[in-house]
C-alpha positions as CSV (number, residue, x, y, z in Angstrom):
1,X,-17.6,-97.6,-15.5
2,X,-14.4,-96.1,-13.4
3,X,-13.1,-93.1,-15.4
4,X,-9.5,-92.4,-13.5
5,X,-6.7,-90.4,-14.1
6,X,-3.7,-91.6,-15.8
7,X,-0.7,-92.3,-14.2
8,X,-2.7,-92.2,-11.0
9,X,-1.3,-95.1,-8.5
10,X,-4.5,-95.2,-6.3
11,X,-6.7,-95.4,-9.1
12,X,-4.9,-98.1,-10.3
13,X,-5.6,-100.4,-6.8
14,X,-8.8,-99.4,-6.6
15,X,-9.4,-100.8,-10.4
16,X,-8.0,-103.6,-9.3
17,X,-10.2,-104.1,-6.3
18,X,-13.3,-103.4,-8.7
19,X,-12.7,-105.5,-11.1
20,X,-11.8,-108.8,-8.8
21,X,-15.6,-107.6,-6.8
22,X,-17.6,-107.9,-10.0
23,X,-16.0,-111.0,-11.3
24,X,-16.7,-112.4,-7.6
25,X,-20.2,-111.0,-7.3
26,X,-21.5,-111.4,-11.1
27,X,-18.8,-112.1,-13.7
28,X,-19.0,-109.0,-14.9
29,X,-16.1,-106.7,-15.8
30,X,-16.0,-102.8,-15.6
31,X,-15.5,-100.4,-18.1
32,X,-12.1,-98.6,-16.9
33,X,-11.0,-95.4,-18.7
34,X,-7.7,-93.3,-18.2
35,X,-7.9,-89.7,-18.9
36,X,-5.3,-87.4,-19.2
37,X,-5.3,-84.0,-20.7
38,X,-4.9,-84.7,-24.3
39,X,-8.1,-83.8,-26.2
40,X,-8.5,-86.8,-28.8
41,X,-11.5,-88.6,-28.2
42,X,-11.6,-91.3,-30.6
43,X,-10.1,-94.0,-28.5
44,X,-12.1,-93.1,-25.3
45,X,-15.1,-93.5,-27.7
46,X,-14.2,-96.7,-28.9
47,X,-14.2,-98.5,-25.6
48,X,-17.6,-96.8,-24.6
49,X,-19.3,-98.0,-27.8
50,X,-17.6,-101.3,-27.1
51,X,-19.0,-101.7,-23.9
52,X,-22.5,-100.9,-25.1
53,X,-22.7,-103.1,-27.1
54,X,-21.4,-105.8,-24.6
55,X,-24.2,-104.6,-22.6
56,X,-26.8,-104.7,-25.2
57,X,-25.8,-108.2,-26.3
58,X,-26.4,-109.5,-22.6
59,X,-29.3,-108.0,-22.2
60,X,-30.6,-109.3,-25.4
61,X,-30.1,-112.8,-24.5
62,X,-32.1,-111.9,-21.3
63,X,-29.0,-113.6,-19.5
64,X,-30.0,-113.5,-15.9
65,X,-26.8,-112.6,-13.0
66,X,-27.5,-114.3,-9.5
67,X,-25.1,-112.1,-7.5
68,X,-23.0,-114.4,-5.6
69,X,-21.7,-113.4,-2.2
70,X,-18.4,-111.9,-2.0
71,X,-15.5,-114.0,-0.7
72,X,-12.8,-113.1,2.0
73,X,-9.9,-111.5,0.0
74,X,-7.4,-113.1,2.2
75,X,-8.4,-116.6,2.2
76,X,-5.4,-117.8,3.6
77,X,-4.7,-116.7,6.9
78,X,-1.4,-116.8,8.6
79,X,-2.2,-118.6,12.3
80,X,-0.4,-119.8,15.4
81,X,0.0,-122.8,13.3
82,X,1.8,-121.1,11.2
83,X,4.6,-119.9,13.5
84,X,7.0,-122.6,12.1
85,X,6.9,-122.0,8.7
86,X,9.7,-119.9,7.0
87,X,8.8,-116.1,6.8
88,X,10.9,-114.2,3.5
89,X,11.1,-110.6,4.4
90,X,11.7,-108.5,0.9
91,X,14.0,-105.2,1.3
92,X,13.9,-101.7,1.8
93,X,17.8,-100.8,2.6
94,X,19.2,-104.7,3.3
95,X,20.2,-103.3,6.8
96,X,16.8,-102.5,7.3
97,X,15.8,-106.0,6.1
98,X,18.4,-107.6,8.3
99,X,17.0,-105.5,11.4
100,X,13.3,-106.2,10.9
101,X,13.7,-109.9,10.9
102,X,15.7,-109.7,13.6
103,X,12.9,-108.2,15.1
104,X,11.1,-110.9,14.1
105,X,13.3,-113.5,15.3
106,X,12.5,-112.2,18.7
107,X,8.9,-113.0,18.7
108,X,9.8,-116.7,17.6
109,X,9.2,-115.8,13.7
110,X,11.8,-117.6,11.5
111,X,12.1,-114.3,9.6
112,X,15.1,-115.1,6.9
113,X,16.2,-111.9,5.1
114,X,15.8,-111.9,0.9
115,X,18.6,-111.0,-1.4
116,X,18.4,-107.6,-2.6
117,X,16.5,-107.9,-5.5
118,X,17.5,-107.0,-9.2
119,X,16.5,-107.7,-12.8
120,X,14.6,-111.1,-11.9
121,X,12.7,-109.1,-9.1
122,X,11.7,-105.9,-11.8
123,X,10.9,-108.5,-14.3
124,X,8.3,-110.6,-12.1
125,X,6.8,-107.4,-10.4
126,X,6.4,-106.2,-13.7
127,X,4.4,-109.3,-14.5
128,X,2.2,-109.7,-11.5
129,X,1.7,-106.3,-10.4
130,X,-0.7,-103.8,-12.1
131,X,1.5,-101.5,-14.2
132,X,0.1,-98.1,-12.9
133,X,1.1,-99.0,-9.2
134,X,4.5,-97.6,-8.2
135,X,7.8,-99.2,-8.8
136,X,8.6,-99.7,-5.2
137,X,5.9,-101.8,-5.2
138,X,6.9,-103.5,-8.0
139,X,10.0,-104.9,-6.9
140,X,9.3,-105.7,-3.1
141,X,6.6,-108.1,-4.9
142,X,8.8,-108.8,-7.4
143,X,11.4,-110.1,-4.9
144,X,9.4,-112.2,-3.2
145,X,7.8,-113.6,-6.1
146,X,11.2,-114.2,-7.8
147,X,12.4,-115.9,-4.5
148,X,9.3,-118.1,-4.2
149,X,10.3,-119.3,-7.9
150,X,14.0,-120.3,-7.2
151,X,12.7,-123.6,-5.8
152,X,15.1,-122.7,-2.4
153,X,11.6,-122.8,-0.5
154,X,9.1,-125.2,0.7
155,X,5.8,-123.6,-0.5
156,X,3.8,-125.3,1.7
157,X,6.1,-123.6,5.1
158,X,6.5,-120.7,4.0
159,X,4.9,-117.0,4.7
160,X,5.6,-113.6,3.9
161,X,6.4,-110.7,6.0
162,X,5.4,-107.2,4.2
163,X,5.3,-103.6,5.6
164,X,2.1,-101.8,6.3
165,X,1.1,-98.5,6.7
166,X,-2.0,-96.1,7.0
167,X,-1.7,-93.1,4.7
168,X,-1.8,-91.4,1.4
169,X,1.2,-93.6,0.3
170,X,0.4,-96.7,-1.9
171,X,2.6,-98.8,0.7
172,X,-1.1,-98.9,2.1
173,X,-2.3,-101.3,-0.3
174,X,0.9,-103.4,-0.7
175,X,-0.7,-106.2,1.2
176,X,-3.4,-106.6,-1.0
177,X,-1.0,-106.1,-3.8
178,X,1.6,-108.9,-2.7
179,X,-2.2,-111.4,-2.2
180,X,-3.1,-110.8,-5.9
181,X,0.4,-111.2,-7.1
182,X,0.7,-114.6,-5.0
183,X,-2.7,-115.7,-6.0
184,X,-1.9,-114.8,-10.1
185,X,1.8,-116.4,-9.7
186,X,0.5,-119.8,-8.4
187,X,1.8,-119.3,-4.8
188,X,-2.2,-119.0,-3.8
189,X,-1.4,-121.2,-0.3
190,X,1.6,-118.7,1.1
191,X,0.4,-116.2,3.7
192,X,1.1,-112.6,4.8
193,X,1.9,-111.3,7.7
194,X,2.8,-107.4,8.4
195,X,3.8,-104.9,11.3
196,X,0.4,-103.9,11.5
197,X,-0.7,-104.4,15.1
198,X,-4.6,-103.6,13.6
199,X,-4.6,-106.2,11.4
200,X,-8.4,-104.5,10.0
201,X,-8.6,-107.4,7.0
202,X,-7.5,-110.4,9.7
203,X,-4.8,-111.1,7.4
204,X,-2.5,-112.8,10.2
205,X,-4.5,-114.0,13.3
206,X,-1.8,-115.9,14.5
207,X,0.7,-112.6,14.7
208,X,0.8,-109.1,16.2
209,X,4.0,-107.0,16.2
210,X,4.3,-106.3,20.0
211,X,5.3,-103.1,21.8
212,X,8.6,-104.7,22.9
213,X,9.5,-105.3,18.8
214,X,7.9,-101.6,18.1
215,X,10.7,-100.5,20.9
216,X,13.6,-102.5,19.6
217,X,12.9,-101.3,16.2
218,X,13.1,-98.1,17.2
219,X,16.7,-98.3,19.1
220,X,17.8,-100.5,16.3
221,X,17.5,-97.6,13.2
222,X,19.0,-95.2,14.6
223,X,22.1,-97.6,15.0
224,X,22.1,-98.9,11.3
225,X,22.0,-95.2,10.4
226,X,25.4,-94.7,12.1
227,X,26.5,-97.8,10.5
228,X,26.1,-96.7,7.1
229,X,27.0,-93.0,7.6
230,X,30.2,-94.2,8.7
231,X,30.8,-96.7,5.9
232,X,30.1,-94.0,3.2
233,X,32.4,-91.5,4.7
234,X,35.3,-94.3,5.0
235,X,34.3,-96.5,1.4
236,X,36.2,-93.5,-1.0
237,X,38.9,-93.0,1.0
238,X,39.7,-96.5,2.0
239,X,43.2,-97.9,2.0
240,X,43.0,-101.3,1.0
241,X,39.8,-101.6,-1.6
242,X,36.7,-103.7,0.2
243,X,37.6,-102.9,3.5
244,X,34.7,-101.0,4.3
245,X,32.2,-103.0,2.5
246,X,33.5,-106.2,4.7
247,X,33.8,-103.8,7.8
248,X,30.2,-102.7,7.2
249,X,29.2,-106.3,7.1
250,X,30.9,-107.5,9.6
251,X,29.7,-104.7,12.2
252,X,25.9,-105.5,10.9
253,X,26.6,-108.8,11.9
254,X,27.3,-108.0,15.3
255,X,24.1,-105.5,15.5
256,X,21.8,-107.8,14.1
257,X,22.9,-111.2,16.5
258,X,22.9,-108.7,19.5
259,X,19.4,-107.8,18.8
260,X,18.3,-111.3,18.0
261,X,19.8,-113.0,21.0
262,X,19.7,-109.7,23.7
263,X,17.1,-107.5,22.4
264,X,17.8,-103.8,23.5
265,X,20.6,-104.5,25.2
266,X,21.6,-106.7,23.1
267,X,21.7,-104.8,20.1
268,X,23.4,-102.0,21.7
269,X,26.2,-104.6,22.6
270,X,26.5,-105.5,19.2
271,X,26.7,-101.7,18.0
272,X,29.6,-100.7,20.0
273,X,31.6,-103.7,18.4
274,X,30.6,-102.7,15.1
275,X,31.8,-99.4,15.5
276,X,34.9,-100.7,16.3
277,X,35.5,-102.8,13.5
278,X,35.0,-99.8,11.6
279,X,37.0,-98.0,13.5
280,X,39.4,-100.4,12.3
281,X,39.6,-99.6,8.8
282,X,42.3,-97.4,7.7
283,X,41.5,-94.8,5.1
284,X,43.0,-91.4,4.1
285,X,40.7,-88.0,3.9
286,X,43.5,-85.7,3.4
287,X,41.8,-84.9,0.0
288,X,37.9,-84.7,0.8
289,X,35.8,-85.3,-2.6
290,X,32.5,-83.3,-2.9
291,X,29.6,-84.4,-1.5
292,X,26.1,-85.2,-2.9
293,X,23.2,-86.0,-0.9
294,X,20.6,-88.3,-2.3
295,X,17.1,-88.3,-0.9
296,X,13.5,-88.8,-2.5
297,X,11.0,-92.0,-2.1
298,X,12.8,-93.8,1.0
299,X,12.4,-97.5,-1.0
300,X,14.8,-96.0,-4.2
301,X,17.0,-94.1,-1.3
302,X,18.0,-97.4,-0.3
303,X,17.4,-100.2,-2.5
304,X,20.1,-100.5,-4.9
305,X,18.8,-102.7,-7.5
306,X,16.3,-100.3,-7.6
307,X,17.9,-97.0,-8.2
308,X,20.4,-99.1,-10.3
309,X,23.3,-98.5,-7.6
310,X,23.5,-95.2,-8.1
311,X,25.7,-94.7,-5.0
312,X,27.9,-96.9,-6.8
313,X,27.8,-95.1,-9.7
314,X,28.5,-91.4,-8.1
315,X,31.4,-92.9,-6.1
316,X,33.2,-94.1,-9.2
317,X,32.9,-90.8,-10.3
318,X,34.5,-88.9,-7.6
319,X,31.9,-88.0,-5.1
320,X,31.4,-88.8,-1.3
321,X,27.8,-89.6,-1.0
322,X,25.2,-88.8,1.8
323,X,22.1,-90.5,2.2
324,X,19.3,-89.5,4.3
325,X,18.3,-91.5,7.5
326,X,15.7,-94.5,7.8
327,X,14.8,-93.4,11.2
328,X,13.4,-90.3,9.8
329,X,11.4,-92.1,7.4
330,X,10.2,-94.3,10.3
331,X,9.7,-91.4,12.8
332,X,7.9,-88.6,10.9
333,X,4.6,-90.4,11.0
334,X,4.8,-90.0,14.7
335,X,6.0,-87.0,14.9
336,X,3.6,-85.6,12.4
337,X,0.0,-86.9,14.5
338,X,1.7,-85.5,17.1
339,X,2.2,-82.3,15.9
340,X,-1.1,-82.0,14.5
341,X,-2.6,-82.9,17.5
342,X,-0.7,-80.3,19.5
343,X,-0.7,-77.3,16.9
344,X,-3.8,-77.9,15.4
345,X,-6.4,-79.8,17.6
346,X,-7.1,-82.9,15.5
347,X,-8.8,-85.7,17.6
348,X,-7.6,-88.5,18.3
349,X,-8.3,-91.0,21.1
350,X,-6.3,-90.3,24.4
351,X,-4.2,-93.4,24.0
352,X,-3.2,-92.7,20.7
353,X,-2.1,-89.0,21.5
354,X,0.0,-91.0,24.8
355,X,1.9,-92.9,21.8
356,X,2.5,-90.7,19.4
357,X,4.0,-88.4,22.1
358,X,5.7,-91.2,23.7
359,X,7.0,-92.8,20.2
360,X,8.6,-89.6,19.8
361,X,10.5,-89.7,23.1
362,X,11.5,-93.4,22.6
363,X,13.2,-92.7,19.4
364,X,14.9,-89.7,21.2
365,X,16.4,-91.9,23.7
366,X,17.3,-94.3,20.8
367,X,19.2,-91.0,18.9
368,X,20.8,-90.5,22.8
369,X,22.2,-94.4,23.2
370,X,23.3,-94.3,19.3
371,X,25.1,-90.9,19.9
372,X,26.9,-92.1,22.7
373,X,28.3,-95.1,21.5
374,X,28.8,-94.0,18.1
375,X,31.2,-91.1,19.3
376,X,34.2,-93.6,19.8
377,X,34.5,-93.1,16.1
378,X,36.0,-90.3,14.9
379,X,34.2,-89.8,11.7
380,X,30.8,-89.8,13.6
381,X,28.7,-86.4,13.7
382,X,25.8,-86.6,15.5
383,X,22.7,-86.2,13.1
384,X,20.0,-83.5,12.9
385,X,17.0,-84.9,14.5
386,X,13.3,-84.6,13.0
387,X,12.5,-81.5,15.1
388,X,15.6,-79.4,13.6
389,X,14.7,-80.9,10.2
390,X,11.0,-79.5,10.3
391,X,11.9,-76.5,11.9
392,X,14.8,-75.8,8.3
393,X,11.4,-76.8,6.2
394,X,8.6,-75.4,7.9
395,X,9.1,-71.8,5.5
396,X,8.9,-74.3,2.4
397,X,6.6,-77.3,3.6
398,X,5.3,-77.0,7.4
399,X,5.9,-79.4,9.8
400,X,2.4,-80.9,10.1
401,X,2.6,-82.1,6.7
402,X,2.1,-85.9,6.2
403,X,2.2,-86.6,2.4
404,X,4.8,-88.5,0.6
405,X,7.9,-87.8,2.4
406,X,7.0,-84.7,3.8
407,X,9.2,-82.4,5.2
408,X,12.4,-84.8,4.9
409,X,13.2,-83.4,1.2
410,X,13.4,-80.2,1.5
411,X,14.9,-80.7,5.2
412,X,17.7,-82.1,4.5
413,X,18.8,-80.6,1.5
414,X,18.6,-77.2,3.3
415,X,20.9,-79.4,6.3
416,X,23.4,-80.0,4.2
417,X,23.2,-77.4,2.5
418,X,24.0,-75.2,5.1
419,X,27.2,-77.3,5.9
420,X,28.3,-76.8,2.5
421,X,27.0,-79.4,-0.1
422,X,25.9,-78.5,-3.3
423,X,25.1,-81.3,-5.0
424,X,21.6,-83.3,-4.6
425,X,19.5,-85.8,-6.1
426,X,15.9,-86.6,-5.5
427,X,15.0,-89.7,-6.5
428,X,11.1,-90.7,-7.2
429,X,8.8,-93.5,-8.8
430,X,6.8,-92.4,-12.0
431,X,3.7,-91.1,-10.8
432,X,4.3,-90.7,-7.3
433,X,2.8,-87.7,-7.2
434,X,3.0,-86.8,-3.0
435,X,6.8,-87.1,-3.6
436,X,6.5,-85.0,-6.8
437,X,4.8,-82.1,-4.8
438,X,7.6,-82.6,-1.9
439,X,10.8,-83.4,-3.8
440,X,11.2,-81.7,-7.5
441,X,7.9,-79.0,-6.5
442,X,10.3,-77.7,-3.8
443,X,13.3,-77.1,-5.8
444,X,12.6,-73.3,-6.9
445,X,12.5,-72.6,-3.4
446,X,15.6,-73.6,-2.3
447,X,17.6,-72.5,-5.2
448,X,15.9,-68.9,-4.0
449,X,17.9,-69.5,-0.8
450,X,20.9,-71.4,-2.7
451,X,21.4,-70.4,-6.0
452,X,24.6,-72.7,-6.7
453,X,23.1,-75.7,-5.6
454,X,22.7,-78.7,-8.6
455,X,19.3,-80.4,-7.7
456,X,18.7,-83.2,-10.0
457,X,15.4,-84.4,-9.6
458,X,15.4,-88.4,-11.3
459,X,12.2,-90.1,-12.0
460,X,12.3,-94.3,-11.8
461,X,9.9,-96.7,-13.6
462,X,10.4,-100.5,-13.9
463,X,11.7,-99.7,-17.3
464,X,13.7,-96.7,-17.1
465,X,17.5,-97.7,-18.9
466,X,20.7,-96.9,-16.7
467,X,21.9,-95.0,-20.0
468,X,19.0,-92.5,-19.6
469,X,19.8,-92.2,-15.7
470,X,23.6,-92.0,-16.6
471,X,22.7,-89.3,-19.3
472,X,21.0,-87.1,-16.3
473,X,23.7,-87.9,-13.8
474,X,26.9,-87.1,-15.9
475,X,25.9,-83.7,-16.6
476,X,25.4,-83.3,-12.8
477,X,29.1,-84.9,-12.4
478,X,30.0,-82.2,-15.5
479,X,28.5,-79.4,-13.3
480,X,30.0,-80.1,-10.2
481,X,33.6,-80.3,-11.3
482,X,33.3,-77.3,-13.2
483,X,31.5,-75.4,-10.0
């Protein structure tokens, strides 16, 4: 028996987890029960006295459980072998998407770049992935599974590529996640391969993401930042309507083939053309709208058929919008060992304190080369970096904090609020509760230091209706224009 909380994403895994090792081992099935804080009993009850007398019937029979050995939970391995087949690779932001498999590319991986997934995507993650796990989850399996379906791939040569990452986040577990999902959907021979350069569960034998890709990811973000900084600042005042939008393409294009093709170098080639494209557009910001920064759970920052285009949605309605940066989101982990190693004397192997230190000077110099070439345009402002956002948080969260999204919330709403904008939204999956603590349990705080700002915290499930979201949003719209 698992008793676990309700709502509670990492109970929800590990139930998952239990249940497939006692159907391996015996063919037997646990007793799982979600508490919460309501005191009615009769259902919890129930189940118990159910699974008595299960247990009594069994035993009455005198049935007799051989345990059987338990079987490798990845089965199908991605090798050297494998290196031809077509590898989908399922969205964060799309530019982020578009960069990784470029990255990809590089180490001979035929990484192609999914759609940004929508209804069909919520739909089959809602089908395939256990219901307590978090939306983000839900829809980067959902994609691929719904891209798997569509009949454009050959099962049999093709892999996916999904992100990994050690921590308190359920983005942990998304590997074993996506291999239940692929197993339960039919798609039991397509394998998995992730940026984990571990690879603890020898998932993908035949592929290690290499210092040299760990490098050009890190130059690329900050470049795709710029990118999309610049194309919401233009997109509301644009002169002719779509010129951004096809600017903004056209100048990821340009990034994204210089990477492929010239790594680095390459890349930073292909920047310096995109910003000129932009630079191309013309636009008039003789009347500026007000601003509104959206920040939260970095998956629903950027994924817009996830937060139901809510940048979209705020620009129709009069606002110039801010997002906050993927390099952040990318960069805080380092920066966080490192400042816990420094400040507070955790351990850690000698090599690893040499790369978290030297992770955070590579994404320096990728900030310096991004600054430089990005100042052709006009528009461009150079960005607070991750030290000047921890330093603006550390009264509310400190810096060596490393749950959910840390210190970026509160960070850069206290940024931009200092420069003047009011108006912020904090965006999180149901039950997420690190980003709960960090994003609406900071709010009381800041509106000690800012009492006109509107923070409206929004709360996404795989169900939530955009009326309900519209509802919360309009009477921030309302709010503003009166302010």
């Amino acid at each position: 028996m698992q008793i676990v909380s309700f709502g509670c994403g990492h109970d929800a895994y590990l139930s998952d987890e239990i249940t497939r090792m006692m159907k391996e081992i015996s063919g037997k099935i646990p007793l799982i029960l979600k508490v919460d804080e309501s005191d009615i009993q009769g259902p919890l009850r129930i189940r118990v006295r159910s699974f008595l007398e299960t247990v009594a019937m069994r035993r009455s029979r005198e049935e007799v459980c051989t345990p059987r050995p338990l079987r490798d939970p990845y089965p199908v391995k991605f090798e050297k072998k494998d290196r031809q087949k077509t590898v989908l690779v399922p969205n964060t932001s799309h530019a982020f998407c578009r960069l990784l498999s470029a990255v990809f590319c590089t180490q001979g991986i035929r990484a192609v770049p999914l759609a940004v997934g929508r209804e069909d995507a919520i739909r089959m993650g809602k089908r395939y992935v256990h219901n307590d796990i978090c939306f983000p989850a839900q829809i980067v399996i959902g994609e691929v599974l719904a891209a798997l379906q569509s009949g454009q791939y050959d099962l049999d040569n093709t892999a996916v590529a999904m992100a990994k990452y050690i921590g308190d986040c359920r983005l942990t577990h998304y590997s074993a996640l996506l291999r239940k999902a692929l197993d339960d959907a039919g798609f039991a021979q397509v394998p998995i391969l992730t940026n984990d350069d571990q690879d603890a569960h020898h998932i993908h034998p035949g592929f290690r993401l290499n210092l040299l890709s760990s490098v050009r990811i890190a130059f690329g973000l900050p470049m795709i930042d710029a990118l999309e900084e610049l194309l919401r600042k233009i997109r509301p005042y644009e002169l002719e309507r779509g010129a951004a939008n096809r600017a903004f393409d056209q100048a990821m294009d340009a990034l994204v083939d210089g990477m492929e093709h010239g790594g680095v170098r390459g890349a930073a080639e292909g920047f310096r053309k995109g910003i000129a494209i932009l630079k191309a557009v013309p636009y008039d910001r003789s009347m500026l709208r007000p601003r509104v920064l959206i920040v939260g759970e970095y998956l629903l920052n950027f994924h817009p058929g996830a937060n139901r285009d809510i940048e979209a949605y705020l620009e129709r309605n009069g606002f110039e919008i801010i997002e906050a940066r993927m390099t952040d989101v990318i960069q805080k982990t380092y920066f966080y060992q490192d400042s816990q190693i420094r400040e507070q004397h955790v351990g850690r192997p000698v090599t690893e304190k040499a790369w978290y230190r030297t992770a955070d000077r590579l994404f320096d110099m990728a900030h310096d080369l991004t600054d430089r070439i990005a100042a052709d345009h006009p528009l461009y402002e150079k960005p607070a970096r991750i030290q000047d956002l921890a330093r603006m948080s550390d009264p509310i969260i400190p810096h060596t904090f490393d749950a959910g999204e840390g210190i970026l919330i509160p960070g850069e709403i206290l940024h931009h609020a200092e420069k003047g904008c009011r108006a912020f939204v904090i965006l999180q999956p149901f039950g997420c509760l690190p980003n709960h603590v960090v994003g609406r349990g900071i709010t009381k705080k800041i509106k000690e230091q800012y009492p006109d700002a509107q923070i409206l915290p929004l709360d996404y499930d795989p169900d939530v209706s955009f009326a309900n979201i519209e509802n919360r949003l309009q009477m921030l719209v309302m709010n503003i224009r009166r302010g």
